[in-house]
C-alpha positions in Angstrom: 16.6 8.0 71.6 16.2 8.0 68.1 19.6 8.7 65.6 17.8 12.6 64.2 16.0 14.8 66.1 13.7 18.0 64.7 15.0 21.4 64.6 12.6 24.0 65.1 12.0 27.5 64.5 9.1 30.0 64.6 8.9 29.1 60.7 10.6 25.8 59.7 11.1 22.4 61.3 14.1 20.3 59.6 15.3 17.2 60.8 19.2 17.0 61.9 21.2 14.5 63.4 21.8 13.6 66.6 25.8 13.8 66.3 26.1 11.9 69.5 24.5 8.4 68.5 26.6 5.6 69.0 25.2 3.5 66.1 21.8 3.5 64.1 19.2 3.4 66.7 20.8 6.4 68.6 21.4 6.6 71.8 21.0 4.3 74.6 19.8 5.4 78.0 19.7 3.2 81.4 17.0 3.7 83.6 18.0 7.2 85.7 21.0 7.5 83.2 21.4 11.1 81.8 23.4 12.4 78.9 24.2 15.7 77.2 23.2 15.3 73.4 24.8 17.0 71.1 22.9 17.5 67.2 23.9 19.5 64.2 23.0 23.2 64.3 21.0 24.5 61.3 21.3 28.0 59.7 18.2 30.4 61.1 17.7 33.6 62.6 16.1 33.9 65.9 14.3 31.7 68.2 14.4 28.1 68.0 14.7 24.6 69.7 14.7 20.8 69.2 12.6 17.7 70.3 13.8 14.7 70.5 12.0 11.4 70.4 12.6 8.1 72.2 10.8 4.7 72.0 11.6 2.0 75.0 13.8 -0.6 74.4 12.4 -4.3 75.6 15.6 -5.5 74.2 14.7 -7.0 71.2 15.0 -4.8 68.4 17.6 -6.1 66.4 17.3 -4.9 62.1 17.2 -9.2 61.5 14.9 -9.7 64.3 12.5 -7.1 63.5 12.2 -8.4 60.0 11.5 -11.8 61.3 8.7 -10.9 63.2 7.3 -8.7 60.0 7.5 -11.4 57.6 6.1 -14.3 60.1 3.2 -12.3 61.1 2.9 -11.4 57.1 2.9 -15.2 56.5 0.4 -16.1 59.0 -1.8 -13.5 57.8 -1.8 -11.3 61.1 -2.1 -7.9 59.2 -3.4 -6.1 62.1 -0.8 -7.3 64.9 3.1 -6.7 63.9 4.1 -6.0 67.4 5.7 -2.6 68.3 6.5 0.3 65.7 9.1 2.5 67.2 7.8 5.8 65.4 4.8 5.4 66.3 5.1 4.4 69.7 7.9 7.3 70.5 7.9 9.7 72.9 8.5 13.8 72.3 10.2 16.0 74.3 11.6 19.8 73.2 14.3 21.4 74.5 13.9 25.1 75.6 13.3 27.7 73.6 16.9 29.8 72.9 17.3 32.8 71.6 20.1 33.7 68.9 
């Protein structure tokens, strides 16, 4: 799961950080493996939530790694086929809507 998740209200949506990451790319889950996440609460008034976003890990993404693959397939000219972007190929899911 990524390291900052979205806060949400009826009026604003502001990223915040997930406070229980263990490094830079967040936090790790096995398969069936649950956690209780824990992320910074933001001043508002009323109802809100937060979603969360999470990419799956094939075990390869490593910051050096990553930018191997990027400047290889830069160098052969493969503009169109980088391989996996974890944004984009994330996941949402929103925690309940809470009351104040």
């Amino acid at each position: 799961m990524f390291p900052v998740a979205r806060f949400e209200t009826s009026d604003q949506e502001r990223d915040t950080p997930v406070l229980t990451g263990s490094n830079f790319r967040g936090v790790y889950l096995a398969p069936g493996e649950a956690k209780s996440i824990q992320v910074a609460s933001l001043p508002h008034g009323g109802r809100w939530r937060v979603s969360f976003r999470y990419a799956r890990d094939d075990g390869r993404g490593h910051l050096l790694m990553d930018a191997r693959r990027e400047i290889t397939a830069q160098l052969r000219g493969d503009q169109g086929d980088r391989g996996s972007d974890d944004f984009r190929d994330s996941v949402a899911f929103f925690s309940e809507w809470t009351e104040k």
